[in-house]
C-alpha positions as CSV (number, residue, x, y, z in Angstrom):
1,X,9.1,-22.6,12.7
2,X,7.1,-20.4,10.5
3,X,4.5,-18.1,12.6
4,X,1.6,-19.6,10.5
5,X,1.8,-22.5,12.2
6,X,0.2,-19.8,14.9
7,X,-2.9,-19.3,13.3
8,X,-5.4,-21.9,12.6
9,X,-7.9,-21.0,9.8
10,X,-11.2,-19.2,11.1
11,X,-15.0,-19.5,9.7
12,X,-17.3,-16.9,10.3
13,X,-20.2,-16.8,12.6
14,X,-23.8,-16.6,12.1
15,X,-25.1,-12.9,10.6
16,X,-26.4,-11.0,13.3
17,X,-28.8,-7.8,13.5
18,X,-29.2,-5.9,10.6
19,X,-26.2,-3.8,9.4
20,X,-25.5,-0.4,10.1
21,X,-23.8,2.8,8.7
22,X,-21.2,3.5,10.9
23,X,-20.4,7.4,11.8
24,X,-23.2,8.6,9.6
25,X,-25.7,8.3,7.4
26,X,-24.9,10.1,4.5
27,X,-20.8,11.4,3.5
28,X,-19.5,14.5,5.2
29,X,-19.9,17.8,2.8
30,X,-16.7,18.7,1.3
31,X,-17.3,21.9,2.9
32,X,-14.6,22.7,6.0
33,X,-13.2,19.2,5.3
34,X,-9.6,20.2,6.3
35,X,-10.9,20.8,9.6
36,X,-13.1,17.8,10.0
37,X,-10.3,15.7,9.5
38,X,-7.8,17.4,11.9
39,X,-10.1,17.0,14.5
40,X,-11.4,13.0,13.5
41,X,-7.2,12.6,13.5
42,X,-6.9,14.0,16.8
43,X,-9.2,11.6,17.9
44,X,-7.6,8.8,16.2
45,X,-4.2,10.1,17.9
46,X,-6.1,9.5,21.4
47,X,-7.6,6.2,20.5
48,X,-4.2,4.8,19.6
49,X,-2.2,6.5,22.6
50,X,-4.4,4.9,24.4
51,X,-4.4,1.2,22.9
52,X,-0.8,1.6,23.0
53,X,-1.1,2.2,26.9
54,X,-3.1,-0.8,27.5
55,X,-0.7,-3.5,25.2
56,X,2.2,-2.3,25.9
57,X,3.0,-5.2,27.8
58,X,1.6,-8.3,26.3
59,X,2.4,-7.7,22.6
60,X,1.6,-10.8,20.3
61,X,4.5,-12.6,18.7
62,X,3.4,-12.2,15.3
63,X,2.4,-8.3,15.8
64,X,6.2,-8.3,16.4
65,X,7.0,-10.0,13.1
66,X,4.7,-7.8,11.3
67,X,6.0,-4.5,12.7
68,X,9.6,-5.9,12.0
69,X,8.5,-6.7,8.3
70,X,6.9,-3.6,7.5
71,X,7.8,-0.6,9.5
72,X,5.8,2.3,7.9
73,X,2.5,0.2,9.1
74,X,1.3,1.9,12.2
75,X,2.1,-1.0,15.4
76,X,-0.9,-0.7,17.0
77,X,-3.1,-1.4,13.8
78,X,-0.6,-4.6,13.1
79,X,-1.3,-5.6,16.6
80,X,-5.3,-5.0,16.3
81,X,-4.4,-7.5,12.9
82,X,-2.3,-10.2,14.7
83,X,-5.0,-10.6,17.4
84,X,-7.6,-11.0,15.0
85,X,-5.5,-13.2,12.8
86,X,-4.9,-15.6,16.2
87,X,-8.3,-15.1,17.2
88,X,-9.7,-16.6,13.7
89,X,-7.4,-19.1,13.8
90,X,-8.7,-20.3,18.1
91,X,-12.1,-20.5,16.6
92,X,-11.7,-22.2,13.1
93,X,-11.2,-25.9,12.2
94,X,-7.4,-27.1,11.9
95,X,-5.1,-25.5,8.7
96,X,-2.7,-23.1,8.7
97,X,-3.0,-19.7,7.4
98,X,0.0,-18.4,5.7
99,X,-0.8,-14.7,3.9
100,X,-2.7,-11.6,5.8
101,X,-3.2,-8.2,4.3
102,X,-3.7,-5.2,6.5
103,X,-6.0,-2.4,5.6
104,X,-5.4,1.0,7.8
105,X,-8.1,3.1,6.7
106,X,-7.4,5.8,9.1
107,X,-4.6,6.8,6.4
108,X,-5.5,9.0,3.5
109,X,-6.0,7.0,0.5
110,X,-3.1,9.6,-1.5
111,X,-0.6,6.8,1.0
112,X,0.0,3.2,0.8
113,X,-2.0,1.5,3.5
114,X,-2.4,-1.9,2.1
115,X,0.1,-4.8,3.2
116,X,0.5,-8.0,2.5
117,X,2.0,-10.6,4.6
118,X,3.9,-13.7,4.0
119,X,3.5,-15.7,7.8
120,X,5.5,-18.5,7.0
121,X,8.7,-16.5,5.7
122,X,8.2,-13.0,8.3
123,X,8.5,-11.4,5.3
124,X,6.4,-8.1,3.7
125,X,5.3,-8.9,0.0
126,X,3.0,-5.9,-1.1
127,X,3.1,-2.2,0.5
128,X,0.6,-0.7,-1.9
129,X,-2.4,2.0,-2.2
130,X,-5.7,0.9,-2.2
131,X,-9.2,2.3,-2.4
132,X,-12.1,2.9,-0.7
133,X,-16.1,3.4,-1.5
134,X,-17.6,6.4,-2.7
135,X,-20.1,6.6,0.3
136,X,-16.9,6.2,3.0
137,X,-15.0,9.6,1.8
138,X,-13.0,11.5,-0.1
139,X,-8.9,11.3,0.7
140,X,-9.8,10.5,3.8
141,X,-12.4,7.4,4.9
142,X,-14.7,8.9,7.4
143,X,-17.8,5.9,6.9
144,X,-18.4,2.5,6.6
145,X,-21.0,0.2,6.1
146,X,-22.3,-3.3,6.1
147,X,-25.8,-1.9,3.6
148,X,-26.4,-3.0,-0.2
149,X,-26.3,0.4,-2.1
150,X,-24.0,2.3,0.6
151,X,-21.3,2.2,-1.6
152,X,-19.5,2.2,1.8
153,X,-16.1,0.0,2.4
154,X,-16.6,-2.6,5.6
155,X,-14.3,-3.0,8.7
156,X,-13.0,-6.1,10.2
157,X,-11.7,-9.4,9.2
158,X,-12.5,-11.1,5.7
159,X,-11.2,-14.5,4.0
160,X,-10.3,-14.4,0.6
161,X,-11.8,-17.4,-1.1
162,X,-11.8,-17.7,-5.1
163,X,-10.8,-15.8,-7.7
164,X,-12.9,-14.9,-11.1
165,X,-13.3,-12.7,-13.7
166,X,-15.6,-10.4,-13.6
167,X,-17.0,-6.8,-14.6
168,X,-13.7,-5.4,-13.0
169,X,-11.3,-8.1,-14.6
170,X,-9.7,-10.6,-12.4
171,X,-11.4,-10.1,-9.1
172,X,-11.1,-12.5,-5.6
173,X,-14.2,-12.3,-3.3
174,X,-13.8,-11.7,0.0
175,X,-16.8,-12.9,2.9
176,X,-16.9,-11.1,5.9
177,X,-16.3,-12.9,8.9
178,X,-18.3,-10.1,11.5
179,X,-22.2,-10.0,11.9
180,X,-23.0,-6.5,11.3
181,X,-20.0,-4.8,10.2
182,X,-18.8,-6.8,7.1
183,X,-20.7,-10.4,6.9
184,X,-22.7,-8.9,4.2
185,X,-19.6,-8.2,1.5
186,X,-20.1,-11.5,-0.2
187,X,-23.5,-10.3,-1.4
188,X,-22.4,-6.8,-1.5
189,X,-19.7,-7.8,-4.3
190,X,-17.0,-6.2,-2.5
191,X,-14.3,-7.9,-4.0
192,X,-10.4,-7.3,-4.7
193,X,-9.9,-6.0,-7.8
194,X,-7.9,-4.0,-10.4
195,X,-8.6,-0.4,-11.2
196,X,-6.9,2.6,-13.3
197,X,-8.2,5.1,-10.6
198,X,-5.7,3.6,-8.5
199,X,-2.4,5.1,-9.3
200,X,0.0,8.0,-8.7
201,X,-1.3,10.3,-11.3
202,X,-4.4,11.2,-9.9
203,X,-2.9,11.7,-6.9
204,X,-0.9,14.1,-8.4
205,X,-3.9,15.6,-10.3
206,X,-6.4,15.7,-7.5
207,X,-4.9,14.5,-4.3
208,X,-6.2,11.2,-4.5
209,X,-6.7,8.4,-5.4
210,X,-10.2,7.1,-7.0
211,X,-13.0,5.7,-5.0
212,X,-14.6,2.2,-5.8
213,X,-18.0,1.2,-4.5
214,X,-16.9,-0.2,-1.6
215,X,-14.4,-2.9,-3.3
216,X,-10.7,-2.6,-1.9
217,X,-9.3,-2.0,-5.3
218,X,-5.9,-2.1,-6.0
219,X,-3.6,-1.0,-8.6
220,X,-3.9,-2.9,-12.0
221,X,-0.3,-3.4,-12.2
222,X,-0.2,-5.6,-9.0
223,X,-3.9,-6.6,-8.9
224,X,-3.4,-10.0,-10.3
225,X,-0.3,-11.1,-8.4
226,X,-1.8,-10.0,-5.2
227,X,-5.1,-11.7,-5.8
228,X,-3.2,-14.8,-6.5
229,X,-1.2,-14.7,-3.0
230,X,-4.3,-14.1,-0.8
231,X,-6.9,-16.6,-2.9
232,X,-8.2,-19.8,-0.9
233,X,-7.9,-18.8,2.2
234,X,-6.1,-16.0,3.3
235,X,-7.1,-13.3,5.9
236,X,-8.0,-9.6,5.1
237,X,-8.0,-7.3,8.6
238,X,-9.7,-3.7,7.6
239,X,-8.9,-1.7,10.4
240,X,-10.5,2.5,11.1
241,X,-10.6,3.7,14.5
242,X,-14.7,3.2,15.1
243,X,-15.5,2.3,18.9
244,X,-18.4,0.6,17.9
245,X,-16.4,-1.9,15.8
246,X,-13.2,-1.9,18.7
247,X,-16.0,-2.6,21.1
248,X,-17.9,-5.2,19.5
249,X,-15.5,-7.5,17.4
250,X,-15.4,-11.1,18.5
251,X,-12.5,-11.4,17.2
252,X,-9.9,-8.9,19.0
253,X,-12.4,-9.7,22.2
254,X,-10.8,-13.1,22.4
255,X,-9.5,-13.9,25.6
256,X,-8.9,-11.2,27.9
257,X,-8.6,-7.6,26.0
258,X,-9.2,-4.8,28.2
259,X,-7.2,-2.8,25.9
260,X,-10.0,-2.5,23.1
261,X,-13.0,-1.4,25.6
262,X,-10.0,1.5,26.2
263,X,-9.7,2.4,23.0
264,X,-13.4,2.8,22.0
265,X,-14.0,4.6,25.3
266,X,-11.4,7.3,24.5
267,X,-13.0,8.3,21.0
């Protein structure tokens, strides 16, 4: 039996308070930025030591296919994914999701941190760079946002819906599925998209890779053959170590999860 049979398709829930900037209003100065981002990993180190502490013994079944399937993907953001993922699928009407992609935005965007799941199969289909939004960083994603202008990329779980062509060449929208962190991407136009900024030369240039303005863009080699596995329906899981998210998502709060309240408390 596939695992998608697992997870049921979710709907969002009704938009909430206004959004927020999350850690910040404006993007860190470049200035020192070496040291700023040992000590935000530091804290990301003690975030995840201590999610690991609190899962450790009631893992999810499909975390355990995902960490199987792509081992360079950091467990504890798979798990984070596969309880969201179930989550969704508790609280939506009945049909089976069989793609999720995985977003760790805690990794600097010079390293793959995009996968691409096929459920029904256990098997990994895209390990691939992607971008994040001017306002969120530079390598590294510090910010995020849920504001029109930010230019900030959004945490938590998305649906892919349809795809189009667009000002960025064949694009699939994405509508946030979490008042107040991401419910506001479908107006926002962040989307899934091609871009040329993308790629291993400028990393080798400058580091990195290029920012969007808050899209998830991906390489324009792969851009269309991804869209094309996650359109109509698949799940997107954006994951950063921000308590405020950890704490407040409905959908890794499902059931009994002390585990999250541990990680946001130990940021």
């Amino acid at each position: 039996m596939g695992l998608a049979s697992a997870i049921m398709s979710g709907t969002g829930t009704k938009p909430g308070a206004e959004g927020q900037i999350r850690s910040g209003a404006e993007p860190a100065p470049a200035i020192n930025d070496e040291a700023c981002m040992q000590r935000r990993l530091l804290s990301a180190a003690s975030v995840l030591l201590a999610f690991c502490a609190g899962i450790a013994r009631a893992e999810p079944p499909l975390a355990e296919l995902l960490a199987n399937a792509a081992p360079t993907a950091d467990r504890v953001v798979l798990t984070l994914a596969a309880r969201a993922a179930e989550c969704a699928g508790r609280q939506g009407p009945a049909g089976a999701v069989d793609r999720l992609a995985v977003i760790d935005y805690s990794r600097p965007s010079s390293e793959p941190r995009l996968w691409v799941f096929d459920l029904d199969r256990g098997r990994l289909l895209f390990e691939e760079l992607v971008a994040h939004g001017r306002g969120t960083g530079e390598r590294f994603a510090e910010h995020f946002s849920n504001i029109e202008g930010s230019h900030m990329s959004s945490l938590g779980l998305f649906r892919a819906t349809e795809s189009y062509d667009g000002a960025n060449g064949y694009s699939l929208r994405l509508r946030g599925l979490e008042p107040g962190f991401n419910d506001r991407a479908f107006d926002r136009a962040i989307v899934m998209h091609g871009a040329p900024y993308v790629s291993q030369d400028l990393i080798r240039k400058q580091g990195r890779i290029g920012r969007s303005w808050g899209c998830p863009a991906v390489r324009s080699a792969v851009a269309r053959r991804m869209i094309d596995t996650l359109k109509h329906g698949a799940l997107v899981f954006a994951y950063y170590p921000d308590g405020q998210w950890l704490e407040e998502s409905s959908y890794l709060r499902c059931g009994s999860t002390p585990a999250v309240a541990a990680v946001a408390r130990a940021r």
